[in-house]
N, C-alpha and C positions, 0 to 999 in steps of 0.2 A: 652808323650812329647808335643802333639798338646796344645796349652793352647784357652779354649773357645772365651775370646776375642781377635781378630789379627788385629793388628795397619798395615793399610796401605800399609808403606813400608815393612812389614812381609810376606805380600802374599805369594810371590816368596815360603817361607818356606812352603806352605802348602803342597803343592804334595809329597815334600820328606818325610816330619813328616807321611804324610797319608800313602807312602808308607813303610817307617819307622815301624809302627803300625801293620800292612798287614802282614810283615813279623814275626815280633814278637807273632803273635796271628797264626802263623803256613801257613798262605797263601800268594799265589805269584800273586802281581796283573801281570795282560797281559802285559803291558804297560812296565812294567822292564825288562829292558836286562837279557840275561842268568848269564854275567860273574860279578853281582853284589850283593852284598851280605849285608844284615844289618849294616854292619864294613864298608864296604865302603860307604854306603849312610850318617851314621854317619859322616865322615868324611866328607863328602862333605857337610853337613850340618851346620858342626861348621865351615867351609870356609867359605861359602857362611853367614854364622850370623855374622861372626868377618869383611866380608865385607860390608856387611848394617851397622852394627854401630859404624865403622871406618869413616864413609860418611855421619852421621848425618847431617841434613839442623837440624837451630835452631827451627823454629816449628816441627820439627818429634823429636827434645828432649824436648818441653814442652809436646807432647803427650804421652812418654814415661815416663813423671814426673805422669802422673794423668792416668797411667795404673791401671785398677781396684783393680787388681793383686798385685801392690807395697806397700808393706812394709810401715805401717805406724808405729808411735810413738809408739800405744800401743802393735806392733808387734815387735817394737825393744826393749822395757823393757821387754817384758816376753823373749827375746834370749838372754839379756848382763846385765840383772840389778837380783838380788839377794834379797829378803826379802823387795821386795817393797810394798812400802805402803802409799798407795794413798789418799792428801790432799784436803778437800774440803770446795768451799766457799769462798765467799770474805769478809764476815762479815757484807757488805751494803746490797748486794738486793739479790743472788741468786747462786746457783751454775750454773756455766756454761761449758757443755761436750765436748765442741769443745775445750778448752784448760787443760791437764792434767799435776797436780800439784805430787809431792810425793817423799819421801827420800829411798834411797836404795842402793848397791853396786854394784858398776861396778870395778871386779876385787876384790880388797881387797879393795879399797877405796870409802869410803864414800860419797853419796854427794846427791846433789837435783835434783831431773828430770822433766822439765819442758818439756811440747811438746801438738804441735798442731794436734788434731784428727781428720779426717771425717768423722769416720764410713765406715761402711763395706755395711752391707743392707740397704736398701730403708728406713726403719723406724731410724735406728741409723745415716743416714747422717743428715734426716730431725733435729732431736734431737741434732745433731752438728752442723749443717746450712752448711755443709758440708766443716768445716774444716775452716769459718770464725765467731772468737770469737767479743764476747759483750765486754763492759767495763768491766762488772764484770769478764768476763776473763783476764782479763790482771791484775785486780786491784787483783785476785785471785794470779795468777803468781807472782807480788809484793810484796803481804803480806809473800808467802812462800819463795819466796830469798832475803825478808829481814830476816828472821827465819833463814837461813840456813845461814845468813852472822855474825849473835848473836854468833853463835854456831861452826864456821871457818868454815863451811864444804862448799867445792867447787860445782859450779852450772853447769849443761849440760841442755842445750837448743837443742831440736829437732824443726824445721822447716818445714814445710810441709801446706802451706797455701796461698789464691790463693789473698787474702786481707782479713780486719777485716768486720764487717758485717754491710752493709752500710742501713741499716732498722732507719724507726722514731726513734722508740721508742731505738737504741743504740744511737742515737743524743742525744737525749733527758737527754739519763743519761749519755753524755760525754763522746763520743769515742775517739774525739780526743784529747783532758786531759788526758782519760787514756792511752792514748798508749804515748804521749807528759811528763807526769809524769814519764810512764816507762823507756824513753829514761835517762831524768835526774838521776832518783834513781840507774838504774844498773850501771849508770857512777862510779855513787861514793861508789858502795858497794865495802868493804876491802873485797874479799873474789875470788879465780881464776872462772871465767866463760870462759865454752867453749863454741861453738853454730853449729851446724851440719843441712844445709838446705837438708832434706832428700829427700824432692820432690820438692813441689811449695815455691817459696819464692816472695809472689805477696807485694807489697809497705811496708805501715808501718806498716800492719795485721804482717808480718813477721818482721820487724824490732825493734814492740815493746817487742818480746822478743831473742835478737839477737845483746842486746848492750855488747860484747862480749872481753875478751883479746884473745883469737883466736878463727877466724869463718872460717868454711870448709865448702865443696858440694861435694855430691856424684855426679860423675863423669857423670850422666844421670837427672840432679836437674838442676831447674832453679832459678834466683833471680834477681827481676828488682823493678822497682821503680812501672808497671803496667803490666798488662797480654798485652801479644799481640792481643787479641780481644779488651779490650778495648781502647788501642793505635790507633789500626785500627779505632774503630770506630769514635774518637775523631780527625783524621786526615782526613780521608776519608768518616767517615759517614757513613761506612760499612763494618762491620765484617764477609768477605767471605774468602773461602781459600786464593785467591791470597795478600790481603790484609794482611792475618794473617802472612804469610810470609813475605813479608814483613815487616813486624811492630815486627816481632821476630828477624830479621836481625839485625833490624836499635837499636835496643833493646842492644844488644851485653847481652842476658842475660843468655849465659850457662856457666858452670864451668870453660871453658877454657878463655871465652873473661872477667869474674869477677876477675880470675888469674892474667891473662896478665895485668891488668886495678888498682891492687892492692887492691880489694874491700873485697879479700877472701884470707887467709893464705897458704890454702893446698885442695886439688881436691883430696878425697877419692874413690879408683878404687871399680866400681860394677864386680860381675861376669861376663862372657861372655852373651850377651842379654838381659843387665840389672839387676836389682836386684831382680824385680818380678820372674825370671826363677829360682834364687837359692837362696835364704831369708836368708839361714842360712851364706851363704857364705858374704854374705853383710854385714850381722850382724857382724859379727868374724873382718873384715876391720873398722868398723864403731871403736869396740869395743878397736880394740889395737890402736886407732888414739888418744881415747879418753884418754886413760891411760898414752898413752906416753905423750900427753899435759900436761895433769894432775900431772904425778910426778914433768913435768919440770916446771910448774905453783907454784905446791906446797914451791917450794926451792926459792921462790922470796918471799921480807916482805911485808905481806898485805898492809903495809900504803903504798907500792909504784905500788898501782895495779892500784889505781885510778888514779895517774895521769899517767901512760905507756896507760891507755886506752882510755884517755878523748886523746893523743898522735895521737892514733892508727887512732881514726876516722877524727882528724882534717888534717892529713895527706891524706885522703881520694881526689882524683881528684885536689892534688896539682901540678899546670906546672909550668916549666919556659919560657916566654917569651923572645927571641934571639932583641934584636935593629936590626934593619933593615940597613942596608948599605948604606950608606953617597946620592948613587946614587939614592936609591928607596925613602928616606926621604920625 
């Protein structure tokens, strides 16, 4: 039950998990009352987990975005997608592993599966820059949902990314063209796109594949225009806990305040204690979210997808302003 890395506000769980374990492996730590029993610590354990992350602060759900443990893209195509088969290449300069291209089924339907990766071990993050893409990733991403828009087949975007990768040499070859292109071309693609921010959704690294006719978040995912460390830093001049709270507050960037704010469609529920504690369970929500979009996407005429979507974003942080009172003038 004990998971190797424990975020902070998890502490609290460890004693029970430890004693939890003790029991199950046949021995009675000292420190347990007589009259309690594995059943019962059980349950006092999925209380006391369903009250820590009922009480999330929005930095303790960026931390729970970038748990070692959660489920990334190519974790969610080997549990929902069927005969995948993985595209490569942008055709200009390179392949790039931080962004994964490739066609497969989810369900009975067909379609393209875009999504941001960071790797697992030390060597595959560095190999992904861990989970922030080059030009050619994106320009990768493009060339394959333009492909999949030839061919009607609807597009699923996973999100999981903290920004694009801010190095010389992706200046050099146009990061922000490619992700500023990407915005343009998914507007106008005839073809249903979904986009699901599975963990991190840091500025336009995330946005430029994410120009969507419905966008979700798992319910423990974050999405902003910048990380809370770098907010911090740019404000304060220093990215320390108290800071970082801060600048996640002021952020409004978890599933509930993107909801409230009209930035995101629908808030897809994780297991109890996240998604990293039960993968498969994540997956299965993730999976029937995608479907149900997708049949109701498919029954719309492509010619009227582009402009319901070019709709969707220009509506984004529209207010009305009230005239002020004859007195306040």
């Amino acid at each position: 039950m004990a998971l190797v890395y424990t975020l902070d506000f998890e502490k609290p769980l460890n004693r029970l998990e430890a004693q939890i374990e003790s029991l199950e492996r046949g021995e009675r730590p000292d420190d347990l009352p007589p009259e309690k029993d594995a059943s019962t610590l059980r349950k006092e354990h999925t209380q006391l987990l369903r009250r820590l992350y009922s009480g999330l602060t929005p930095w303790d759900t960026v931390r729970v975005a970038r748990h070692p443990k959660r489920p990334q893209s190519r974790d969610y195509i080997s549990m929902i997608c069927k005969d995948f088969c993985e595209l490569h290449g942008d055709r200009r300069f390179r392949e790039d592993p931080a962004i994964i291209t490739g066609f497969g089924r989810i369900g009975s339907i067909k379609c393209l599966i875009v999504g941001h990766h960071k790797g697992r071990d030390t060597q595959e993050k560095l190999a992904c820059h861990f989970g922030c893409a080059h030009p050619e990733g994106y320009r990768k991403a493009l060339l394959k949902m333009q492909l999949a828009a030839k061919f009607r087949l609807p597009i699923v975007t996973f999100v999981d990314t903290p920004g694009a990768y801010p190095g010389i040499g992706a200046e050099q070859r146009g990061q922000a063209e490619a992700i500023a292109v990407n915005l343009r071309e998914m507007s106008r693609l005839k073809t249903p796109i979904v986009s699901i921010v599975i963990g991190e959704g840091g500025s336009g690294g995330a946005l430029g594949i994410a120009v969507a006719d419905r966008v979700a978040m798992l319910e423990h995912a974050w999405y902003s225009v910048i990380s809370p460390e770098g907010c911090a830093a740019i404000l304060w001049k220093e990215a320390n806990e108290k800071n970082n709270n801060a600048a996640a507050e002021a952020l409004h960037l978890t599933a509930r305040e993107n909801k409230r704010l009209g930035i995101i469609d629908a808030i897809i529920k994780e297991p109890l204690g996240g998604a990293h504690r039960d993968p498969l369970k994540s997956a299965d929500n993730l999976r029937k979210w995608i479907i149900e979009q997708l049949d109701e996407l498919r029954r719309i005429k492509p010619e009227t997808l582009p402009a319901r979507r070019y709709e969707r974003f220009r509506n984004l942080g529209k207010f009305t302003e009230r005239p002020l009172p004859a007195d306040d003038a």
